[in-house]
PyMOL commands that place a pseudoatom at each C-alpha (Angstrom):
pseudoatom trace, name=CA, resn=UNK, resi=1, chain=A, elem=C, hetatm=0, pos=[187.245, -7.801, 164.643]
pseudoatom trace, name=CA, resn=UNK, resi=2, chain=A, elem=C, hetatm=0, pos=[187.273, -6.662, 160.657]
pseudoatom trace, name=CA, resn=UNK, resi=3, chain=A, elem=C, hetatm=0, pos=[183.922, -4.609, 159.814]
pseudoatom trace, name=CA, resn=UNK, resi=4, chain=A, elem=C, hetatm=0, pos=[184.041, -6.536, 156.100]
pseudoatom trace, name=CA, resn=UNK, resi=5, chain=A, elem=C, hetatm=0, pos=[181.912, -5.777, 153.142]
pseudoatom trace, name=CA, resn=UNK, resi=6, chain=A, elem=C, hetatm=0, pos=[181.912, -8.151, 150.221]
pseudoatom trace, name=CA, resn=UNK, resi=7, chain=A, elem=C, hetatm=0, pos=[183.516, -4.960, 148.374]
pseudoatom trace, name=CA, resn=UNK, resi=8, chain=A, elem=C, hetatm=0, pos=[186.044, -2.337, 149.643]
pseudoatom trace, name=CA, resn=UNK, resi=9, chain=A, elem=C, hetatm=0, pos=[184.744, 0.338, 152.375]
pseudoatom trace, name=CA, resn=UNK, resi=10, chain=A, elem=C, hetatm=0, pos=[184.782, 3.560, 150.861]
pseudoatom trace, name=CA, resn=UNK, resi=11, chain=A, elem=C, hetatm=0, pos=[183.289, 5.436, 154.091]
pseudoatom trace, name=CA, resn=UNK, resi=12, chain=A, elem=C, hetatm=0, pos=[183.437, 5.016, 157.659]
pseudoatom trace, name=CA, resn=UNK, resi=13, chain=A, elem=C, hetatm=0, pos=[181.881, 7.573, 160.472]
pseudoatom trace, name=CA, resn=UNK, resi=14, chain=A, elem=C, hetatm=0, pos=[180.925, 6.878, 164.293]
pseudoatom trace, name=CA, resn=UNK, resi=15, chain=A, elem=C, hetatm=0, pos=[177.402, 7.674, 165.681]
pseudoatom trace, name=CA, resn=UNK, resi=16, chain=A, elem=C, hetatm=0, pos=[177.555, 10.697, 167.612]
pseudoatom trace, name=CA, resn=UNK, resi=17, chain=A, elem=C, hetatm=0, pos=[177.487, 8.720, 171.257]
pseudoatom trace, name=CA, resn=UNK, resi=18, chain=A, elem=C, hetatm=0, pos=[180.295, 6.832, 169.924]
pseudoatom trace, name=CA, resn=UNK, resi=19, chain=A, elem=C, hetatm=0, pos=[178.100, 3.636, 170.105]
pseudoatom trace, name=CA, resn=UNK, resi=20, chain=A, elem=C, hetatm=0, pos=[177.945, 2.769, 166.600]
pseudoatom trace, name=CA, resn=UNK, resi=21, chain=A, elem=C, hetatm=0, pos=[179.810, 2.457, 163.206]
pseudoatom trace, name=CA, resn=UNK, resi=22, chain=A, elem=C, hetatm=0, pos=[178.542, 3.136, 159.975]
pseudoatom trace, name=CA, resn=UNK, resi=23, chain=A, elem=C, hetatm=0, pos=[180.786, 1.810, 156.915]
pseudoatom trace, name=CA, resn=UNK, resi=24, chain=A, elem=C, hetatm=0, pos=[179.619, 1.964, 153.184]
pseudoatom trace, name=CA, resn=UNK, resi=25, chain=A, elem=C, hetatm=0, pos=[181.070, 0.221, 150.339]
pseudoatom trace, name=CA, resn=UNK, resi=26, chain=A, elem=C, hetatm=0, pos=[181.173, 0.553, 146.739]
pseudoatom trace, name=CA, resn=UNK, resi=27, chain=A, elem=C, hetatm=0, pos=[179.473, -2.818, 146.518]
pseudoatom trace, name=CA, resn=UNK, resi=28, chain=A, elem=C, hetatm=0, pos=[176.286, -0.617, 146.876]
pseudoatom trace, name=CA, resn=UNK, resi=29, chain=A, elem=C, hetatm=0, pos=[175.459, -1.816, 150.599]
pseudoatom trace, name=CA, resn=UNK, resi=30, chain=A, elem=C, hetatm=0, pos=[176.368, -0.077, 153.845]
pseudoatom trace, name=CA, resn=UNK, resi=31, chain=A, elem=C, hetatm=0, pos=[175.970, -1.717, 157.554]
pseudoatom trace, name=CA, resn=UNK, resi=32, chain=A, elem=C, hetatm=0, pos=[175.384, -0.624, 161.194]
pseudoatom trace, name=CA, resn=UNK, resi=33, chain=A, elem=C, hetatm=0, pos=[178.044, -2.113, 163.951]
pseudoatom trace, name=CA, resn=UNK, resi=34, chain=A, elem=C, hetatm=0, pos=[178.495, -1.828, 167.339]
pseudoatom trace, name=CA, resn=UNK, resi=35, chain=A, elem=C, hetatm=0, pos=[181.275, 0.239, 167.890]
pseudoatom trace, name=CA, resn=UNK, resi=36, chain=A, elem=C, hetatm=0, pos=[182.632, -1.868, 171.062]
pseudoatom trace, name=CA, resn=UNK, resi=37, chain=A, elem=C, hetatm=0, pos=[182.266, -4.993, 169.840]
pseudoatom trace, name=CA, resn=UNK, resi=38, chain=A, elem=C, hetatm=0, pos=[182.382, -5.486, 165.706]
pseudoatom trace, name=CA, resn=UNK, resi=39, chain=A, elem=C, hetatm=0, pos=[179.143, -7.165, 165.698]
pseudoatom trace, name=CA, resn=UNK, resi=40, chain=A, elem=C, hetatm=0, pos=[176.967, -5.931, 162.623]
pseudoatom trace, name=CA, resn=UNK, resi=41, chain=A, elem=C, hetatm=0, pos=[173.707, -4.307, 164.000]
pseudoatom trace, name=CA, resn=UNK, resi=42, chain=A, elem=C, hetatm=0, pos=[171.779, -4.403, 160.638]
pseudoatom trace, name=CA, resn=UNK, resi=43, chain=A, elem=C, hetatm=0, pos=[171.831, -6.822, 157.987]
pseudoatom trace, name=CA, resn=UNK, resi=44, chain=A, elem=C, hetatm=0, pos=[173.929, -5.666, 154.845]
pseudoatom trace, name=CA, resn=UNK, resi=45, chain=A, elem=C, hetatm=0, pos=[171.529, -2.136, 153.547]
pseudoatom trace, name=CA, resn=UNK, resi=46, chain=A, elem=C, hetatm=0, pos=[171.221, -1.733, 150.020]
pseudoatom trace, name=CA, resn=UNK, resi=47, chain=A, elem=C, hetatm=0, pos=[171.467, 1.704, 148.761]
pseudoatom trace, name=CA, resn=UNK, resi=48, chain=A, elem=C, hetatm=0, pos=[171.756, 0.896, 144.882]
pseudoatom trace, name=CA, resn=UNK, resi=49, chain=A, elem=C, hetatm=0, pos=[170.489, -1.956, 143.355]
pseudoatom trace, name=CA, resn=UNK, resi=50, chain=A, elem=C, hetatm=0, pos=[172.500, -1.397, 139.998]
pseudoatom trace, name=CA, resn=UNK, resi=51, chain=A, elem=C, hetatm=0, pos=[176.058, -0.970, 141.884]
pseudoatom trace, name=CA, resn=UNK, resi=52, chain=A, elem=C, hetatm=0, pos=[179.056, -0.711, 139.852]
pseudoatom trace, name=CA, resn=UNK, resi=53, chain=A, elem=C, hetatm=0, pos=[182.251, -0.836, 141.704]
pseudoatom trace, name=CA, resn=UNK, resi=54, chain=A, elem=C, hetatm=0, pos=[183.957, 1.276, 139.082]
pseudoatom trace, name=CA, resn=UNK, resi=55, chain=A, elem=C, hetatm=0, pos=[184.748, 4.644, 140.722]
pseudoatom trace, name=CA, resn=UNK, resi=56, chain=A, elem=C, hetatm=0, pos=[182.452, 5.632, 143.521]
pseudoatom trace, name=CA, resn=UNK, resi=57, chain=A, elem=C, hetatm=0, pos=[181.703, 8.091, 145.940]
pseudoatom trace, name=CA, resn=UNK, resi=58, chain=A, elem=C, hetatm=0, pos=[180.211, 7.099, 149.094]
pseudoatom trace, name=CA, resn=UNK, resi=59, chain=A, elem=C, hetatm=0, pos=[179.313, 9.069, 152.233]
pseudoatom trace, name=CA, resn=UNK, resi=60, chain=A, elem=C, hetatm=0, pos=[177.539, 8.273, 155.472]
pseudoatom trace, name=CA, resn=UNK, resi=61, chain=A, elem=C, hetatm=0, pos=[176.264, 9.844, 158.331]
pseudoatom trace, name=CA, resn=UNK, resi=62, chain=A, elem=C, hetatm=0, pos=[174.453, 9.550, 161.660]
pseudoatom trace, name=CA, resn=UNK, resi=63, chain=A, elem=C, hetatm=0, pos=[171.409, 11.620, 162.908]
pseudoatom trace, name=CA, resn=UNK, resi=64, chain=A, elem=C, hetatm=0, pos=[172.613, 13.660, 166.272]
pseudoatom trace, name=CA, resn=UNK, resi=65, chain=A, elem=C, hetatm=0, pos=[170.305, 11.487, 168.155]
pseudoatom trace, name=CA, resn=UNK, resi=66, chain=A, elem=C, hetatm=0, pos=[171.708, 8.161, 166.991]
pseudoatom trace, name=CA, resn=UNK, resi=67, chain=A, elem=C, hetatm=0, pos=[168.237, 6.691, 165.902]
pseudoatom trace, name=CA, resn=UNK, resi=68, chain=A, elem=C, hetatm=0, pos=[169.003, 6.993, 161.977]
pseudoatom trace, name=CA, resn=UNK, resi=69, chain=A, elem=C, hetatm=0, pos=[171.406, 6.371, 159.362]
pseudoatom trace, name=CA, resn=UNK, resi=70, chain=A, elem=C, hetatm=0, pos=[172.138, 8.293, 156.082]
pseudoatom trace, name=CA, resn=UNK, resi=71, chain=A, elem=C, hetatm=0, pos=[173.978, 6.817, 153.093]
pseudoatom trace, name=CA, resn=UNK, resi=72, chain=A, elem=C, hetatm=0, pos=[174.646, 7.857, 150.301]
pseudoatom trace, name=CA, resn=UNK, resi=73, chain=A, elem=C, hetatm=0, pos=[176.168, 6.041, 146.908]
pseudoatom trace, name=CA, resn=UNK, resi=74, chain=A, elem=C, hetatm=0, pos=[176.896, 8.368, 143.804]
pseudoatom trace, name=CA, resn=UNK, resi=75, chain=A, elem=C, hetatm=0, pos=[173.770, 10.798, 143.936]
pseudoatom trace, name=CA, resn=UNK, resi=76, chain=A, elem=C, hetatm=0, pos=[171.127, 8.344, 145.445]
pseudoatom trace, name=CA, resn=UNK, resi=77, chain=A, elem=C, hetatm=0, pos=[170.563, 8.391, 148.779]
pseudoatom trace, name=CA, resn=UNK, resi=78, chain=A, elem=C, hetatm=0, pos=[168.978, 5.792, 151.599]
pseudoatom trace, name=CA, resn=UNK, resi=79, chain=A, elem=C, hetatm=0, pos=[167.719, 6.573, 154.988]
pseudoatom trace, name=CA, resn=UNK, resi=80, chain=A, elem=C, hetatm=0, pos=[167.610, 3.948, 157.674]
pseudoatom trace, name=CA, resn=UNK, resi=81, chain=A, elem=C, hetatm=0, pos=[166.670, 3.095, 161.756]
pseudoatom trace, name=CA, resn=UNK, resi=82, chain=A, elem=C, hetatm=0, pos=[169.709, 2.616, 162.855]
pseudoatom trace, name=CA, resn=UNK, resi=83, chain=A, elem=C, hetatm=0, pos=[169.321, -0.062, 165.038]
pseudoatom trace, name=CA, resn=UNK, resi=84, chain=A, elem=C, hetatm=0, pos=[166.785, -2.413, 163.043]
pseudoatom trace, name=CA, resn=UNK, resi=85, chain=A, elem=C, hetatm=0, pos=[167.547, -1.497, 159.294]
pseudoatom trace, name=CA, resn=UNK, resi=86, chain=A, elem=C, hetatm=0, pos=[163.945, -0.778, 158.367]
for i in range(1, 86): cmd.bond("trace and resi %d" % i, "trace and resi %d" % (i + 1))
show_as sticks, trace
zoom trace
């Protein structure tokens, strides 16, 4: 199964346990999946509301316990539970 955005992935990076994929695009959103089976976890996640896809940087990460997400979209940062979005 594709993870798709509605924009190209500029960042990908499992959760520590393996369990889940984080993937950010420069369409200003990023999304949880599950790892085994492609299935998004979490609705699309904004980080920027003003996103232009013209040249940006994009990072995520996973806390070492799994429970939240980190991404990041030229300077501005988001923090999320990673299984529910909120």
């Amino acid at each position: 199964r594709k993870l798709e955005h509605p924009d190209r992935v500029g960042w990908a990076c499992f959760s520590p346990d393996g369990g889940c994929v984080v993937t950010v695009s420069i369409d200003g959103t990023a999304r949880v999946w599950d790892a085994a089976t492609g299935e998004p976890v979490t609705p699309l996640l904004a980080i920027r509301d003003d996103a232009d896809s013209s040249s940006r940087r994009v990072y995520a990460s996973v806390s070492h316990d799994g429970r939240r997400v980190v991404a990041t979209l030229d300077g501005t940062a988001r923090v999320w539970d990673s299984t529910t979005g909120n």
